[in-house]
C-alpha positions as CSV (number, residue, x, y, z in Angstrom):
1,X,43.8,115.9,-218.7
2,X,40.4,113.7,-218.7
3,X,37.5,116.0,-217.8
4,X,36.3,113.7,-215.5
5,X,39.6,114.1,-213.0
6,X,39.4,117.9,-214.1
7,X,35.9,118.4,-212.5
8,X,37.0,116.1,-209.6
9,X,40.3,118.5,-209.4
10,X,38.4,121.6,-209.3
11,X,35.3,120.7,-207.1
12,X,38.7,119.5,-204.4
13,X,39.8,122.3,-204.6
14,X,36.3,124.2,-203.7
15,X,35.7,122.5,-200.8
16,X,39.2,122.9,-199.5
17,X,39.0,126.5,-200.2
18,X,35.7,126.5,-198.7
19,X,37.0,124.6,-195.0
20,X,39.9,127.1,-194.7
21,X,37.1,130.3,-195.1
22,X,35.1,127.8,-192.6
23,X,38.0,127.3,-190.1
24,X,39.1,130.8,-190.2
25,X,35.9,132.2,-189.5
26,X,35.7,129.5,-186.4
27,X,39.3,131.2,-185.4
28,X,38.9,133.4,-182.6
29,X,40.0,136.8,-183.1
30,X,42.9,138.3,-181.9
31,X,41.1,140.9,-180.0
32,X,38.8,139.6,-177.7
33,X,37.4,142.8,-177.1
34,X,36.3,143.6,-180.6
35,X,34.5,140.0,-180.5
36,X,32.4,141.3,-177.6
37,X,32.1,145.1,-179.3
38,X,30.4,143.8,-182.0
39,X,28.2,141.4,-180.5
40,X,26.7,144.7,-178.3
41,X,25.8,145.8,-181.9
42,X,26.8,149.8,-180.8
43,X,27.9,152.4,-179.0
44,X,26.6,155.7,-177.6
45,X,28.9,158.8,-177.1
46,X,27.7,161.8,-175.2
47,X,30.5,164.5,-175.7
48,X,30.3,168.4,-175.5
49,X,33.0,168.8,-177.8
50,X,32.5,170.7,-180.9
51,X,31.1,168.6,-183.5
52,X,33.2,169.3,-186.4
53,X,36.3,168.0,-184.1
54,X,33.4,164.6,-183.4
55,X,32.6,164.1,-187.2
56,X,36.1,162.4,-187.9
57,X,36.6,160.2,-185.4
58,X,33.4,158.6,-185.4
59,X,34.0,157.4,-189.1
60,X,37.5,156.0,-188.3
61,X,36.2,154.6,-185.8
62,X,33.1,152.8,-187.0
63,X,35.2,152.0,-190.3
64,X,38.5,150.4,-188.5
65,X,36.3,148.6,-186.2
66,X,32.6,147.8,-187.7
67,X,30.9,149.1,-184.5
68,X,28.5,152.2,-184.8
69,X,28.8,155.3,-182.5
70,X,25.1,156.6,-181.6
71,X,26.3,160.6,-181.3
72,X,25.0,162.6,-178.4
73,X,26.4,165.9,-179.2
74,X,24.7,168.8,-176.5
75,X,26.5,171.9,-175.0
76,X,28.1,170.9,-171.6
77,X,25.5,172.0,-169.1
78,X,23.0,170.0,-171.4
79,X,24.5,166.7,-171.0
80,X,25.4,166.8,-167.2
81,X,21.6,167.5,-167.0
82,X,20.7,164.6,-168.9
83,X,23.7,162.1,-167.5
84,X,22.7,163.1,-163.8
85,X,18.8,162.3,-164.6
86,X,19.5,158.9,-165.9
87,X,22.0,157.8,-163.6
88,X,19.5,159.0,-160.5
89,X,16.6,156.8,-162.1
90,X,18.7,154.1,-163.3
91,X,18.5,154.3,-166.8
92,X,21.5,155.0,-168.7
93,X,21.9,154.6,-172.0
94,X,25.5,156.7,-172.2
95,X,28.7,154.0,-172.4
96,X,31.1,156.8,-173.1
97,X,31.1,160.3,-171.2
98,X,33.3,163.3,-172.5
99,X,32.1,166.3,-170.9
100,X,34.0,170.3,-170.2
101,X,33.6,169.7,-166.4
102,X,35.8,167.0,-165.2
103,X,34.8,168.2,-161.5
104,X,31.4,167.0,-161.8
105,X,33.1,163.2,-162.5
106,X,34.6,163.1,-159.1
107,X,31.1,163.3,-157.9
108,X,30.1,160.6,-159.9
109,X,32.6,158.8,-158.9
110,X,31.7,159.2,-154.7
111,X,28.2,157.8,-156.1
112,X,29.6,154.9,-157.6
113,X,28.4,156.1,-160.9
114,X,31.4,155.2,-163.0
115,X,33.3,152.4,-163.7
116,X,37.2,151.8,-163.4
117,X,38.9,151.2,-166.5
118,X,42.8,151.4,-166.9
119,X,43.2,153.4,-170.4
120,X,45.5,151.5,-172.7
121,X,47.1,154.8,-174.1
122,X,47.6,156.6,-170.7
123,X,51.4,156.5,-170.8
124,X,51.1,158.2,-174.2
125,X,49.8,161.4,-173.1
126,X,51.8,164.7,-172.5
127,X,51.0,164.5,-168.9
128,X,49.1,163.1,-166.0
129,X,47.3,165.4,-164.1
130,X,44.4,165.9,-166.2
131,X,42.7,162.5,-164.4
132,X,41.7,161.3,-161.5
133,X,45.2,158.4,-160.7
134,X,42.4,155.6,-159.4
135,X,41.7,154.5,-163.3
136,X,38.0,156.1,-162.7
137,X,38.3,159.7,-164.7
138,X,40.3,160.6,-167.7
139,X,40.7,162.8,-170.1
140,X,42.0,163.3,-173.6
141,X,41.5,166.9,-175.2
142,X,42.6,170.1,-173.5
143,X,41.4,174.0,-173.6
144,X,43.5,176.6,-173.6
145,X,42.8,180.2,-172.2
146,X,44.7,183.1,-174.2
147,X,44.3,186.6,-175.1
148,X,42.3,188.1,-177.6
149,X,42.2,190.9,-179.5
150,X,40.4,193.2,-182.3
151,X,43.4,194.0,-185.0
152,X,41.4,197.0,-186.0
153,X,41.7,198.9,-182.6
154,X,44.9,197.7,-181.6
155,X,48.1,196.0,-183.2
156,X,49.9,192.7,-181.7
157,X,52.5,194.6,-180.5
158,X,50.4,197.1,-178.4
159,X,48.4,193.9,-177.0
160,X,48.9,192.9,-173.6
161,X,51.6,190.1,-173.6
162,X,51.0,188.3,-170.7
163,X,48.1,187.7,-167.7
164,X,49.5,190.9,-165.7
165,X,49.8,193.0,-168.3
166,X,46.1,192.6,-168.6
167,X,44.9,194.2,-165.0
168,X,47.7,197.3,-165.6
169,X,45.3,200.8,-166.1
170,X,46.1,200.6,-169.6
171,X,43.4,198.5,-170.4
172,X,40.6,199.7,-168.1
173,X,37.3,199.8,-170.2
174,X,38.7,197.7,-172.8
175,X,38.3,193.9,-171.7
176,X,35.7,191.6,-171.9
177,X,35.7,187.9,-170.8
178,X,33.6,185.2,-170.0
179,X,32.1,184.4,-166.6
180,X,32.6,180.8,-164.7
181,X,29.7,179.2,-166.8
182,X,32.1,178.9,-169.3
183,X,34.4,175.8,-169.4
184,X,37.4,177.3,-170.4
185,X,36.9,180.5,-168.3
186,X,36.3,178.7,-165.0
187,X,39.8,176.6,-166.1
188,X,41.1,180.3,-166.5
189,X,40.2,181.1,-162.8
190,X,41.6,178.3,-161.4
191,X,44.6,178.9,-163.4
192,X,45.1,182.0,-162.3
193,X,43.8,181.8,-158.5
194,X,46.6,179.1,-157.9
195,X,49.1,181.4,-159.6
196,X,48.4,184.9,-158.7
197,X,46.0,184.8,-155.9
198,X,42.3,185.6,-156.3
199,X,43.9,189.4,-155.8
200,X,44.2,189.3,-159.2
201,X,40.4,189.6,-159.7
202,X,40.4,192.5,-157.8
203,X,43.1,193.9,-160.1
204,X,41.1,193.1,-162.7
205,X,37.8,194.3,-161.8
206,X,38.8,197.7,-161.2
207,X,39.7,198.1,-165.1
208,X,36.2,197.3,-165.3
209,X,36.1,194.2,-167.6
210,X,32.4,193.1,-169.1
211,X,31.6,189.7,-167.9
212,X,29.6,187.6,-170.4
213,X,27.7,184.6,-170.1
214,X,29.0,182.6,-173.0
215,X,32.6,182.3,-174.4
216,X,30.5,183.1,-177.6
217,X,29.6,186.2,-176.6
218,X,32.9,187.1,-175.9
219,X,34.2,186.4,-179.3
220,X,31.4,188.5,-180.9
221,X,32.0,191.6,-178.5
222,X,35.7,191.1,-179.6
223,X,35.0,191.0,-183.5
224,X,32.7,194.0,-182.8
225,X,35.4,195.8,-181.5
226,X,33.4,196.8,-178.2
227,X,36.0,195.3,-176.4
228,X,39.4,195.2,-177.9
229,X,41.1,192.6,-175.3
230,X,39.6,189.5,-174.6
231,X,40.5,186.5,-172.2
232,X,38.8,183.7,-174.4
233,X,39.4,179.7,-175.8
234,X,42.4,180.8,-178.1
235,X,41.4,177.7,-180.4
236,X,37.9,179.7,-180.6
237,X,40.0,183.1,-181.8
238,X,42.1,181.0,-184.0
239,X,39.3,179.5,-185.5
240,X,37.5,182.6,-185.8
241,X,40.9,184.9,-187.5
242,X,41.4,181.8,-190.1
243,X,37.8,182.3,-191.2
244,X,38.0,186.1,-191.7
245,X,37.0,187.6,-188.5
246,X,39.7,190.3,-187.2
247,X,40.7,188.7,-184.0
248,X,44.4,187.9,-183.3
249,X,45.6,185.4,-180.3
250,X,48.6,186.5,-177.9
251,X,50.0,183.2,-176.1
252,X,50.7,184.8,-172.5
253,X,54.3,184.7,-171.3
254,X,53.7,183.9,-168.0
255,X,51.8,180.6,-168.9
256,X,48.8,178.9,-171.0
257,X,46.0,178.4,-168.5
258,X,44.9,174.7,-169.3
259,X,41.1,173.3,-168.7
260,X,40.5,169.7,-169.3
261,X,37.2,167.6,-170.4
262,X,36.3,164.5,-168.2
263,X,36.1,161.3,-169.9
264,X,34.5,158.3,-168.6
265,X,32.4,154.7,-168.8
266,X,29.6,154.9,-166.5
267,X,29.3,151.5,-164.2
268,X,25.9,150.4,-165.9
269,X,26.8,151.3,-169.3
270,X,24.7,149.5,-171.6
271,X,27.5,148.4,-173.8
272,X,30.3,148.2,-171.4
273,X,33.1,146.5,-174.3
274,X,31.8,149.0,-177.2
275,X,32.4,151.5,-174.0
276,X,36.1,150.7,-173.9
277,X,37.0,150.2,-177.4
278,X,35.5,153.7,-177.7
279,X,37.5,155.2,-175.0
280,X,40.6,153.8,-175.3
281,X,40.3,155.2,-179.3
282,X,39.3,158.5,-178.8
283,X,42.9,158.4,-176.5
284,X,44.5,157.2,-179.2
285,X,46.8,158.9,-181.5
286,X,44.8,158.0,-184.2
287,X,41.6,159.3,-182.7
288,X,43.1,162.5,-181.7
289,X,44.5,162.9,-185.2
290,X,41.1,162.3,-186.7
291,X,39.7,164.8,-184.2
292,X,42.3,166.9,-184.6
293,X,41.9,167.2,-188.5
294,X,37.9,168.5,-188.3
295,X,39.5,171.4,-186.2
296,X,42.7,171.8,-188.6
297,X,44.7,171.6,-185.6
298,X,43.1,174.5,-183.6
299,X,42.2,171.7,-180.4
300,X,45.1,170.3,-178.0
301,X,44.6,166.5,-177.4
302,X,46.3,165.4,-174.8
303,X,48.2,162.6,-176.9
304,X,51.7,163.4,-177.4
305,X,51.5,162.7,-181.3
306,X,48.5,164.9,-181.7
307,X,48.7,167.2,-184.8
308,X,48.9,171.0,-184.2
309,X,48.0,173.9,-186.3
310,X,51.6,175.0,-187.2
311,X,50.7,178.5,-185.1
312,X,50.3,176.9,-182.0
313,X,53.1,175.9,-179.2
314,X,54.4,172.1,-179.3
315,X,51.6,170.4,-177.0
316,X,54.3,169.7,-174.5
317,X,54.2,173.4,-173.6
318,X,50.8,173.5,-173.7
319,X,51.0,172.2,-169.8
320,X,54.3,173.4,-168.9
321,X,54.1,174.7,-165.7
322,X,51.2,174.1,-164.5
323,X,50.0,173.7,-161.1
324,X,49.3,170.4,-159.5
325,X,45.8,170.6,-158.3
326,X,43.7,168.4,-156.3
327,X,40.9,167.9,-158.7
328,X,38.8,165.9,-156.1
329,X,38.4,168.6,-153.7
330,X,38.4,171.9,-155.8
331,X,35.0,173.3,-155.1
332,X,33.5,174.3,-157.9
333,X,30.7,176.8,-156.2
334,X,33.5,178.1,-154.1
335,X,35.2,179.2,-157.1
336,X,32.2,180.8,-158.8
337,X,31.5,182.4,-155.4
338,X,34.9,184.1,-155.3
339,X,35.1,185.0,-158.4
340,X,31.6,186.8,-158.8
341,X,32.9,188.7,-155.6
342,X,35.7,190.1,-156.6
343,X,34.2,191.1,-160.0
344,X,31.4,193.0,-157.9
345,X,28.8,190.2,-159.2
């Protein structure tokens, strides 16, 4: 071929090659709502979860969609404190709450603090009354209450078996749980309130339980041995036996008392498309598999493909049973009222 028409050929071609990368990156995208995701440059996650179980999915997610997540990882009572200040003096800087107190959301919501949304993996989850049915407060990551106990004092088939066992005088002086500051606990109470009647507490209290502040505290009195029996997070006691300490979990018979974290956009979210992306993600099954994989499976997401440590009931029985509850107007300071009454607080 002359070299002249074989320079002609190839600088052709270049410049063809060059309008196709020039056209394509003119091409809208297919998701509008990445488009607009990455034009807000971030976005900033305030969750109470664990952070191991937060490490994962934020690296899926920044790597799958090219959008940074600014982590705000605090203990529950830390972030309402912080959410509630900047939403009183109008500076938030949160797009994406996940917080162990859905209640607090529904007062949000009276405010007009949050925003509606309709969650684009909704009809995916194992059920749907963990949320608020007006597209305003969801959720997507359950905690179960269990029983724990010390292998060294007693043996799994001594341990109680299910929530009556527990208040029956064979285990007077030897239980310890957490009070109602605890997420999971205060799920526990309301569990159990609708189910048994807040006679139960009174059952309870006379086998004179210790009542500790923290759910961490009741883990450590259970290792110790102080207190053989324990109502606790069973993901915490799983957790806690796969890393060496001798604590065993006991899945009640007569029911798995469920909690559930609040998730939600707030209305003036700074980046309000990064804020959905976000959400609808960590809903996903792919974000709770990556969130389930820095817990090994030792956390329920309420996805019904979410990945379970092999010990643990099929996720669908996780809920099974349980009461339908108007989330809207359960008191919370009622229920902590009650509670430290009958337990002689």
């Amino acid at each position: 071929m002359n070299p002249m028409k074989s320079k002609h050929l190839i600088l052709a071609c270049v410049i063809v090659i060059g309008l196709a990368f020039r056209a394509q990156a003119q091409t809208p995208s297919k998701d509008p709502l990445l488009d607009a995701a990455k034009k807000e440059g971030k976005v900033v996650f305030y969750s109470s979860e664990d952070r191991t179980a937060l490490e994962e999915p934020v690296k899926v997610f920044d790597k799958k969609y090219g959008v940074p997540i600014e982590l705000n990882r605090q203990a529950t009572g830390r972030i309402l404190k912080v959410a509630q200040s900047e939403f009183e003096t109008n500076t938030v800087r949160a797009d994406v709450l996940d917080i162990t107190n859905p209640l607090v959301f529904f007062d949000w919501k009276k405010k007009g603090y949050l925003k509606q949304w309709k969650a684009s993996h909704a009809n995916e989850q194992v059920s749907d009354l963990f949320r608020d049915g007006e597209d305003f407060i969801w959720s997507r990551r359950l905690l179960i209450s269990c029983i724990g106990y010390n292998k060294k004092n007693i043996s799994e088939a001594e341990a109680p078996k299910s929530w009556q066992e527990l208040i029956t005088p064979k285990w007077k002086d030897k239980v310890v749980t957490a009070g109602p500051e605890a997420g999971p606990t205060f799920g526990w109470i309301v569990y159990i309130s609708r189910k048994y009647g807040w006679e139960y507490f009174d059952k309870l209290q006379a086998n004179n339980p210790i009542v500790t502040p923290s759910s961490d505290e009741t883990v450590a009195l259970l290792a110790t041995g102080e207190r053989p029996v324990a109502v606790v997070n069973c993901f915490d006691i799983l957790e806690a036996g796969a890393q060496g300490s001798p604590v065993g979990n006991i899945f009640p018979t007569d029911g798995l008392a469920a909690w559930w974290a609040g998730l939600a956009i707030p209305k003036a979210a700074p980046h309000p498309n990064a804020a959905m992306l976000l959400a609808n993600f960590v809903m996903s099954a792919e974000g709770a598999a990556a969130a389930s994989s820095g817990r090994h499976g030792y956390v329920a997401y309420l996805n019904k493909a979410t990945p379970m440590a092999k010990v643990l009931p099929p996720v669908t029985e996780l809920v099974k049973g349980y009461p339908k509850i108007d989330w809207a107007t359960l008191d919370a300071g009622q229920v902590t009222k009650e509670f430290r009454k009958r337990m002689g607080q």
